[in-house]
N, C-alpha and C positions, 0 to 999 in steps of 0.2 A: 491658475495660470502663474507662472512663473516672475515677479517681478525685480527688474535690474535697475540697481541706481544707476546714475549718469555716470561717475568716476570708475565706476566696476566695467560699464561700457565702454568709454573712454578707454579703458586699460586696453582691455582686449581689441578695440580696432586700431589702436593704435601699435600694440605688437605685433598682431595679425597682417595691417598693413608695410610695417618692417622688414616682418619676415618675405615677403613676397618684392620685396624691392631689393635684398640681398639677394634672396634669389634668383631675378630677374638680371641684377647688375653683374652675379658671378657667370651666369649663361654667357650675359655679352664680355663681359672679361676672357673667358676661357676661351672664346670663340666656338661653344657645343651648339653644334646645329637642332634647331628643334622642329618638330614636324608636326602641322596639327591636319588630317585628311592628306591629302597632294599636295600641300602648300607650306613649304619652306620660310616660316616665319624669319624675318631679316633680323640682325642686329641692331638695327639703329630702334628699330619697334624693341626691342627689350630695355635699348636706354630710355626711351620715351615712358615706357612702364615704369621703367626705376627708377625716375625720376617723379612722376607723380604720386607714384607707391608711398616714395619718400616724403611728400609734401600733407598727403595724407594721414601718413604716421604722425608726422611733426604737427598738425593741426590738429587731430585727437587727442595727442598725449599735452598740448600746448592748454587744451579745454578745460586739465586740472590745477590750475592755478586759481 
């Protein structure tokens, strides 16, 4: 089995979570409608994502001190 120290963890959900809050923030920036089945996901739900995205990056990558 594969084992992962905490800061090599740390790294990666912390970029991980980054990268999906840029993501998320450029979707509701551009205004690109996104569609998941029939249902036209809103904008203000992609800032809601990008802003926790962001909280969670920031509280992983915060874990390496």
């Amino acid at each position: 089995m594969l084992k992962l120290g905490n800061s090599f963890f740390s790294i990666v959900t912390g970029f991980a979570f980054a990268a999906a809050a840029l993501l998320h923030g450029w979707r509701a920036y551009a205004g690109f409608d996104l569609m998941y089945g029939d249902w036209l996901v809103p904008l203000w739900l992609s800032w809601l994502v990008c802003l926790v995205a962001f909280l969670l990056s920031l509280a992983a990558l915060m874990r390496l001190r």
